[in-house]
N, C-alpha and C positions, 0 to 999 in steps of 0.2 A: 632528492633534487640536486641537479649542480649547478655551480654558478655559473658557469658556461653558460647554464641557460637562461640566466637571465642578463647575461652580458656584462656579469661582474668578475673584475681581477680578484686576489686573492687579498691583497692590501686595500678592497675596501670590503672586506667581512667587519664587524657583522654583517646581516642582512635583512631586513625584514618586507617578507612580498604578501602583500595581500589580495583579497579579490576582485578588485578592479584592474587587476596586472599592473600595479603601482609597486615599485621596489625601491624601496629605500636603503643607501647604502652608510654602515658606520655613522647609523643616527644619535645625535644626545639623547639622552633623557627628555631634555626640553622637545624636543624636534619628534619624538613618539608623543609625549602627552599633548601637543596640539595637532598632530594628525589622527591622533584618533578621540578628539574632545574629550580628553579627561582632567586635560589644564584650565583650571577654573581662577576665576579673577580673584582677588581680596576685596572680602567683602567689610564696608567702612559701616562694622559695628560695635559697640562696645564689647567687649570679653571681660568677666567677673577673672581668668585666671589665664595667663600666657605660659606655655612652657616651651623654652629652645632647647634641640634638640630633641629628637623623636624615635631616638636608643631605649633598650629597655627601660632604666628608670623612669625617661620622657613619657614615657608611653603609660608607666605601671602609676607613675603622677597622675598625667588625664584621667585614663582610666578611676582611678582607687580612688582618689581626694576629688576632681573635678567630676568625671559623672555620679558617683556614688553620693556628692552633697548637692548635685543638681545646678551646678555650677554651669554656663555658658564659657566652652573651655575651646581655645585656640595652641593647636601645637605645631608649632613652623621647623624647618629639618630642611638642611641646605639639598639635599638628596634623596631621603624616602625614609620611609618610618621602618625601623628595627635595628641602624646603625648599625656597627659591624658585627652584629650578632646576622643580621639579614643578611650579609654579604660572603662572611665567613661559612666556607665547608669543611671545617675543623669545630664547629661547636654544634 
């Protein structure tokens, strides 16, 4: 497909069109996960174990010590879980 066809310059790639012929142009993060309901509120419950940042260690944290001891575990991540391990096409 080109952007031509959906009416978009070049300077606002990215793109994302979907099936209701809804195009969205150079969307944040934020702006995809409430388009397509996967931004979900905070929920006001207690958590037995917090972990910031949601990079491998964050991650290998929850995972290893909080589910493995049954822990009620919360890991918050300014951007998405795997840090620049997820980001990086060199690792």
């Amino acid at each position: 497909m080109r952007l031509m066809q959906f009416k978009v310059s070049a300077d606002e790639a990215a793109v994302v069109a979907y099936n209701s012929g809804n195009v969205l142009r150079n969307p944040s993060n934020a702006e995809l996960a409430d388009r397509f309901g996967i931004r979900k509120p905070f929920a006001q419950v207690v958590y037995n174990l917090a972990i910031v940042g949601a990079g491998p260690a964050g991650l290998a944290a929850a995972a290893v010590y909080g589910a493995s001891d049954g822990l009620d575990t919360l890991v918050i991540d300014r951007i998405g879980p795997g840090g620049q391990a997820g980001t990086s096409s060199k690792i």
